[in-house]
Structures are given as structure tokens and as C-alpha cells.
N, C-alpha and C positions, 0 to 999 in steps of 0.2 A: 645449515648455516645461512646466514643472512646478509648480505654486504649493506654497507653506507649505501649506496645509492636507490637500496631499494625498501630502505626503510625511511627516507627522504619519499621516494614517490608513494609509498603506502600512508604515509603521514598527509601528505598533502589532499591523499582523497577525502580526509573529513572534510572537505570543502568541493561546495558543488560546483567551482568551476573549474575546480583543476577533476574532478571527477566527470564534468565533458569535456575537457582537454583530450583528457587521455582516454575517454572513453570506457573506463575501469569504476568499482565501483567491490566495496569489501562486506564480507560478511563473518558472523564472529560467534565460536558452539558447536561442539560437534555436531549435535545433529540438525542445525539448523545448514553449514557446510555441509552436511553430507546428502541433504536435500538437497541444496541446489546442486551439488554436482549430477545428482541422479538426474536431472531434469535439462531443460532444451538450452539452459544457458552456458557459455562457453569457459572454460574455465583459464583462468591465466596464471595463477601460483598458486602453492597451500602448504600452510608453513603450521607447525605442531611443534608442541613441549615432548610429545612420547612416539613409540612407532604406533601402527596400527589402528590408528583414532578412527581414523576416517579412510576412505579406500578410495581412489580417481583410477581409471585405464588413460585418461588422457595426460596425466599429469604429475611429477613426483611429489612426493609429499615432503618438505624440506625440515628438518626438526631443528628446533631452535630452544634457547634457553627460556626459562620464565623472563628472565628480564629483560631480553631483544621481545618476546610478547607482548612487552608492556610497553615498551615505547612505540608498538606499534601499533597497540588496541584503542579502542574509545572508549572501552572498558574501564573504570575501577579495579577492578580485579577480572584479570583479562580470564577466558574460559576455552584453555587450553588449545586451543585452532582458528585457524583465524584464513578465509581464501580471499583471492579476488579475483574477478571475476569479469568477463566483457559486456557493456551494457549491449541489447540486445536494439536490434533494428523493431521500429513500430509495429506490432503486431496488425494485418488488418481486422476490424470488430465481426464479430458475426450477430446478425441481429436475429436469430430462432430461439433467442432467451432473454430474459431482464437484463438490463444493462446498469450498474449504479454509476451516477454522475456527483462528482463533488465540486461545489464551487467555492473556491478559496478557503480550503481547510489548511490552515498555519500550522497546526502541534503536530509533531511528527510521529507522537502514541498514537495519534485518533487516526492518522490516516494510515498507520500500521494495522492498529486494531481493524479499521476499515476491510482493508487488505484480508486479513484474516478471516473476519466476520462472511466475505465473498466467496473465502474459498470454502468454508464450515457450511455455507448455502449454498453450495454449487454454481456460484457466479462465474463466468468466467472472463470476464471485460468490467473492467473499472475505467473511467474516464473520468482525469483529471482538468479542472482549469489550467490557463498560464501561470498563475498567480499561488496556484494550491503548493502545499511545500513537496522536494522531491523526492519520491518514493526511493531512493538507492542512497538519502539521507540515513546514518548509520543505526540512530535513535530508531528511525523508521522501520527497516533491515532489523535491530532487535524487537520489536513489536510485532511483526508478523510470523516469529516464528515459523519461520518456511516455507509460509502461503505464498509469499512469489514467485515460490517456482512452479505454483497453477492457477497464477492469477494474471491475465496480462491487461498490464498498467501504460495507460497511452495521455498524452499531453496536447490538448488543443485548445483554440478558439472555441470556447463552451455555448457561448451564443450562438454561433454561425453555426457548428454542430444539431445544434437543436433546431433548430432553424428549420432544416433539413431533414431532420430524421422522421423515416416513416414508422414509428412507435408512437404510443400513448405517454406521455409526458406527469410524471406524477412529481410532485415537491413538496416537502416535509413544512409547513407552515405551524404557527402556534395556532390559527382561526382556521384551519382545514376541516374536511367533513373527517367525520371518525373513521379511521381506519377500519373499527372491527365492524363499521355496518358498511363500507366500500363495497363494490363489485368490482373484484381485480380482475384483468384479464390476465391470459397464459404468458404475454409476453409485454415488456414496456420499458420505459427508463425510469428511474428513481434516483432523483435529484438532492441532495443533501449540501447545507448550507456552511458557514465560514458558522464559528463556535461563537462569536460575539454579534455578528450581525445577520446572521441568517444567509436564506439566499438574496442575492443580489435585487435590483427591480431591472436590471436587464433579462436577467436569466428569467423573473417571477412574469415578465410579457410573455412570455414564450410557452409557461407550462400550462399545462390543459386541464389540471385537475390537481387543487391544494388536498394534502390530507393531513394529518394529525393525530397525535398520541393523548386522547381523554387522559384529563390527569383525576384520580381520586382522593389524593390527598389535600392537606393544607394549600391552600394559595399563594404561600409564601416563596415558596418554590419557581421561580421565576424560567426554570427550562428544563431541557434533559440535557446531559453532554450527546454530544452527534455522531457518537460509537453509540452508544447505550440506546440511541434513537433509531440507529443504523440496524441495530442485531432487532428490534421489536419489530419495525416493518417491513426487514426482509422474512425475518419467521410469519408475519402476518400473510406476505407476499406467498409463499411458497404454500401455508394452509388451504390457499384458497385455490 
């Protein structure tokens, strides 16, 4: 069962500022819930159409009709479980691996996909701009399919960040050198751009080395999306 008031605060978290209010933040799929329960985030409700969906030790599992589901989901056709969840305190970065940096990515698929593409490569630190949209964004949450609960997703000052970091600085430019004739090293950041403008020229002062996706085809082609750019050179990154 479900009361009014908490499908009132469930409702409100598609919005990200009642999702830092409250500090909560929902995920929706069995097994995308049943990922993150497994993993280091804390859980706060979990609400089902059936018994046995999903399994919590910390937490009951509340069954609800299909149609309390639906006024709860962000869903179309909501996908039987739905939890939420505590946004977690900043993880600190460990720099003994690549690190991907995005600055001002808006669409909340690519920085899903992002998300995902980090965890399928073994990333395990994505750093966001201020500006980049919020990964606990629900579109987002269904795009990564699960990765976030082995991906930690942190929000800064992306300039001053870099500024400071003792890594090798790489950023995805259209006039970068080739990637597949690069000498990558074992460890660095990789900087990835906003889908219309690129990377910034704040952030572009700071990087140390442009690289770039040879294109083969027609010239008409004007980019890559910055998922589809993201999955070629972190596979690039990891061959090497």
C-alpha cells in the first residue's frame, strides 16, 4: 500500500530540486532496483505490483496496484518496481585510472549512456560540470541501466578541477590528432563536450592534448553524438 503523502513526495522527485531537498532520488525495473539495492546506495522505500520481484534485507518491499505505479512512475508504461533511494555523499576520485570528464552535457540519454559506457570500460569516476544535467535525472537513471551503482558520479567546478589535476589531460576536439595513431598513457582524464558546442574554451585552455575520431565517411556528417564518441575512445583508451 501506498499513502497520499508519499506519492506526493515520489512525484515531486522528477524534479531536481525537490530531489536535493529531500535528498532522495527513484529508480524504476526490476533489475535496474535490484542493482542498486545490491550496491553501496542506501535504500529508502520499494514499492511492487507482485511479491518477490526484487529482494532488500534493509527494507520492505511494499506492493501496490498497477495504478498507484502509474501515478508514481516517469514511465509510460510503468515496469513493475519502482525504489528510492538516498543520494549518496561525494564519493572522493581515485586517480590510479582514467578518469572521463564531461562538460555541459544537457540530454539526460548521453549522460546515461555515459554512465553506462564507464562502467562496460571499467571506469570508475565520471566527473561532471555544474552545468552538466543530473545524473539521479529519472531519463538518466533509465539510461544507465544499473551502472550507477558502479560508477561514482561527482559535480564540480570542471575548470579549477583540472586546473589541478596531476593527470594527462585529453579532450575530444573535431581537429585533434588521431586517436588510433595517439600514445595513450595508463592513466589520464578524458574530457568530453556539451552535444552542440563542444568543449567549452575555458575547459579547451586547460587540456594538454586534443584528440579526435578520423571520420571515413561523407563530409556531410557534421559530428558524432558524444555517447557514440565516448564508447570509440574509451575502447581506444583501454587497447592501448
Amino acid at each position: 500500500m501506498i499513502v497520499k503523502s508519499q506519492i506526493k513526495l515520489i512525484k515531486s522527485l522528477h524534479q531536481k530540486k525537490y530531489r536535493n531537498q529531500h535528498g532522495l532520488f527513484f529508480v524504476e525495473g526490476v533489475k535496474a532496483v535490484q542493482e542498486i539495492l545490491d550496491s553501496h546506495f542506501e535504500v529508502d522505500s520499494v514499492y511492487a505490483t507482485e511479491e518477490n520481484l526484487v529482494h532488500s534485507t534493509e527494507s520492505i518491499v511494499h506492493i501496490i496496484s498497477e495504478l498507484d505505479l502509474k501515478k508514481i512512475s516517469a514511465l509510460t508504461t510503468p515496469n513493475k518496481v519502482l525504489g528510492v533511494f538516498k543520494i549518496p555523499k561525494a564519493a572522493p576520485l581515485v586517480f590510479d585510472d582514467w578518469i572521463v570528464a564531461v562538460d555541459d552535457v544537457r540530454d539526460p540519454g548521453n549522460l546515461g549512456t555515459i554512465i553506462r559506457l564507464c562502467d562496460w570500460f571499467g571506469i570508475k569516476n565520471l566527473l561532471c560540470s555544474a552545468r552538466t544535467v543530473d545524473c539521479y535525472n529519472p531519463k538518466t537513471i533509465q539510461a544507465t541501466m544499473g551502472s550507477l551503482a558502479r560508477v561514482h558520479v561527482g559535480y564540480t567546478n570542471l575548470e579549477r578541477f583540472l586546473r589541478d589535476a596531476q593527470l594527462p589531460i585529453y579532450g575530444a576536439f573535431m581537429n585533434g590528432t588521431n586517436i588510433y595513431s595517439s600514445n595513450l598513457p595508463s592513466k589520464g582524464i578524458l574530457v568530453m563536450g556539451n552535444e552542440a558546442n563542444g568543449i567549452s574554451s575555458e575547459i579547451e585552455k586547460v587540456v594538454d592534448e586534443k584528440i579526435s575520431i578520423p571520420q571515413f565517411g561523407r563530409q556531410q556528417t557534421e559530428s558524432l553524438n558524444v555517447a557514440t564518441a565516448t564508447a570509440i575512445l574509451l575502447s581506444e583508451i583501454r587497447r592501448c
